[in-house]
N, C-alpha and C positions, 0 to 999 in steps of 0.2 A: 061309377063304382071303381073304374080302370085308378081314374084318377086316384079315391079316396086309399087306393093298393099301394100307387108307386108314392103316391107322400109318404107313406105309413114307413114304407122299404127306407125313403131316403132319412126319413126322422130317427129310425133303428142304427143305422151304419152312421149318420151323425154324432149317435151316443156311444158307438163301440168307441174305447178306449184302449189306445195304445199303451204298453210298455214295454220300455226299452232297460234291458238290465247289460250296466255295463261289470264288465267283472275284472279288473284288474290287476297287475303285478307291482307289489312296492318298490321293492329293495333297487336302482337304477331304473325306475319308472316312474313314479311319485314322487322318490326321493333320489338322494346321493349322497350315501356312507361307504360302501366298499370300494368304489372308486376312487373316492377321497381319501381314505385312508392309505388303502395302496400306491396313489400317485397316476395311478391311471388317465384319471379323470385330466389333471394337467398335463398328463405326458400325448393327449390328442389333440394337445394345442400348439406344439413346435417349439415351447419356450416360453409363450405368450402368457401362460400360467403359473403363479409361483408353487412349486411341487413342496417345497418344505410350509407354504400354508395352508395347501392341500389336508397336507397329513396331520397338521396342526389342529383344524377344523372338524376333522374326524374322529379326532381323538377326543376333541371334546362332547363331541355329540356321544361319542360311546360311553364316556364317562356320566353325560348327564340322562341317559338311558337306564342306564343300570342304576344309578342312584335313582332314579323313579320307583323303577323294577322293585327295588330290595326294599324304600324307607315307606312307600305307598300301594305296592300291590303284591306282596307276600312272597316276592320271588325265591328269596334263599327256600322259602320252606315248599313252594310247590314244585320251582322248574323241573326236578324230572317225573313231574305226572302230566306232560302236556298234552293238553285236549286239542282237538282243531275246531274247537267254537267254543262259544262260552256257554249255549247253554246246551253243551254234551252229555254232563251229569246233572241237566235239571232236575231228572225225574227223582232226583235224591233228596232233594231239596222240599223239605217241607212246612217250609213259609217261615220259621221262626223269625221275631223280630229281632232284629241286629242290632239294634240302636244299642243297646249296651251287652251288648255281646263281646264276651275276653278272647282274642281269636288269640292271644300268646296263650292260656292257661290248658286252652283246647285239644292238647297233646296230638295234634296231626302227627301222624305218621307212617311208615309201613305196618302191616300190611294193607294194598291197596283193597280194602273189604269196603261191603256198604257201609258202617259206620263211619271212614276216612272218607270215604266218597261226598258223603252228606257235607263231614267239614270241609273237601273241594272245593262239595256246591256252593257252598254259604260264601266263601273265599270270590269264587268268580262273580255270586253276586252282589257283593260289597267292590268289586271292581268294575262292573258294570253300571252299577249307582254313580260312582268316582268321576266314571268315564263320562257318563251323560252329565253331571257337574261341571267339568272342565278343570284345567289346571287351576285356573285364577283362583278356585275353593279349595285347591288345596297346597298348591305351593305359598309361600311367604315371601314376600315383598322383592327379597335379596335375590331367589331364585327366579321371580318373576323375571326380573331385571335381567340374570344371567339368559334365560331362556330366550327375549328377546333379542339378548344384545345378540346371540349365537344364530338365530334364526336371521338376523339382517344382514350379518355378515356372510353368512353362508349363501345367503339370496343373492347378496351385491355381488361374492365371488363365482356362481353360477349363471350367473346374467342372467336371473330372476325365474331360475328353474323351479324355485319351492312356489314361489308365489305365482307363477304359471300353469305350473300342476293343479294348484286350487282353484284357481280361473277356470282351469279345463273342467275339470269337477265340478264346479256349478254350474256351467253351461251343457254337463251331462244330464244335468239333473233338471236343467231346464228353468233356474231360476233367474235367468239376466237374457233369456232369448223368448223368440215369438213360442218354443218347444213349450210353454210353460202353460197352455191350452188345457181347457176340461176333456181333450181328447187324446192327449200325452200325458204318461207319467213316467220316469224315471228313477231309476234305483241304482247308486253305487253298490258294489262289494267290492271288497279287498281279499285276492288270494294271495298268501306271501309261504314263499320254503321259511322261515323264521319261525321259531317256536313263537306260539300264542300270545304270550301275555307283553313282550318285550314289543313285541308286535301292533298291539295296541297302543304301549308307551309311547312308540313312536308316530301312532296316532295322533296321540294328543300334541305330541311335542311338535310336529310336523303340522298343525292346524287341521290336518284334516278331520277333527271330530264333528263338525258340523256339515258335510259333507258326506260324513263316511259313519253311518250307524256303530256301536259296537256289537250286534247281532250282525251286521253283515261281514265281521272280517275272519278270515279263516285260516288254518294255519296247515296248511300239506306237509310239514315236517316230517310224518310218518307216515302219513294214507295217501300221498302224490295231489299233483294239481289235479288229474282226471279225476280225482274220486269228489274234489271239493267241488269240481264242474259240474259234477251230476247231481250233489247235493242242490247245487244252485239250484239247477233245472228241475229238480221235483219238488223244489219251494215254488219254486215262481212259475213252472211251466203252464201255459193256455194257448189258446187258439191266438190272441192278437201278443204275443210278447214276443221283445226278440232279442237277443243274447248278443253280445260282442266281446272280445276278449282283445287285454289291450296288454301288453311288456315287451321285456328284453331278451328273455330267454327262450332257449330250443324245448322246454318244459310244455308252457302255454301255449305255445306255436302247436306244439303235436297233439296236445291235448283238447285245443278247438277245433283242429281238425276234425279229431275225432267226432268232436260232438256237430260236426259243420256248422261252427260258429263262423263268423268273419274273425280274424284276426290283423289288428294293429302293433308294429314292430316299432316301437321305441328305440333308440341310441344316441347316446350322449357325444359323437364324434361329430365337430362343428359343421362337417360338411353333409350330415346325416341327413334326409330327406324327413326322418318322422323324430324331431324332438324337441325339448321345450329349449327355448318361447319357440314357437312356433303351432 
């Protein structure tokens, strides 16, 4: 009977499954736009960096951001209602089918009552459709191109920082390591200070949407990174999960603390012990 015990025991703890929820900072952690724009990013390299393609590079990316923002996810008319998830104002939302739904005729506006709210909802959820589609549905050929050519350029002159970040990302997530077990699972989220929606754009634009859910990214703009931390942790918290917090700022540092996360310190200065490739 002892025996038929301690199988039973070892068969049970065999099936518990881990998860690991990593919780991440974009803006100099996944990516590199504020540094490039400013010159920063070249100016940690002595010279070695050309600082005017620096800002060159930057600008483009800002540029093709915001042309997302405004021609494909409603920015002129929502940015100043931002949510810090997408589905903030679900509960507004009551399923209408979108497929030919006039969102110009739909007079969103002030005041922020339940009737705008609904038109919000609808808004976030025609960009969370968007999102989980991918660019290739919906940019056009010329943009693809551009999106590319700025995405390789940007890689080449980081020393393969974008495309290292994705790397790391799957191997979070456990899809290119032994991690990828019926007894591991893993889950990215993205905490970013960036308002919501531009946030996402650079989701997609950044590659990381196969990686990076669009329910998992969140926007602290207003409610701090502690508060998007605790959201986390009442999504996902259990007895076998376990939280990590990964950026560059003194924001998520303090903030994992808090929650006694581990935290991972990212920096883009070459001589930095924690940044990509590496």
């Amino acid at each position: 009977m002892d025996g038929v015990v301690a199988a039973s025991a070892d068969a049970t703890r065999d099936e518990i499954k881990i998860m690991n929820v990593y919780i991440w900072d974009m803006d100099e952690t996944l990516i590199l736009l504020k540094s490039l724009l400013d010159g920063s990013y070249a100016g940690a390299f002595d010279g070695l960096k050309d600082h005017d393609k620096s800002v060159d590079i930057g600008k483009r990316w800002e540029n093709l951001i915001l042309e997302l923002c405004d021609e494909h996810f409603f920015y002129e008319e929502i940015e100043n209602y931002n949510e810090p998830f997408l589905s903030a104002v679900k509960e507004y939302d009551d399923g209408k089918d979108l497929t030919t739904y006039d969102f110009e005729a739909d007079c969103f506006s002030s005041p922020y009552d339940d009737l705008n709210k609904r038109k919000l909802a609808y808004r976030h959820r025609a960009i969370g459709e968007k999102y989980t589609k991918g660019l290739e549905k919906i940019l056009d050929h010329h943009m693809i191109k551009v999106w590319n050519d700025l995405y390789s350029a940007t890689d080449k002159y980081t020393d393969g920082w974008l495309s290292s970040a994705h790397k790391l990302l799957e191997e979070a997530m456990g899809k290119s390591t032994a991690e990828s077990t019926s007894q591991h699972s893993s889950i990215n989220c993205i905490v970013t200070s960036g308002s919501l929606i531009p946030s996402l754009a650079k989701c997609l634009l950044y590659r990381l949407d196969d990686v990076v859910a669009f329910e998992n990214v969140y926007s602290s703009w207003e409610v701090g990174k502690l508060q998007c931390f605790k959201w986390i942790k009442e999504r996902y918290d259990g007895p076998n999960v376990r939280f990590c917090a990964i950026g560059d700022g003194h924001e998520e540092c303090t903030a994992a603390q808090i929650m006694k996360w581990p935290f991972v310190k990212i920096e883009f200065h070459p001589d930095a012990p924690h940044r990509f490739p590496g």
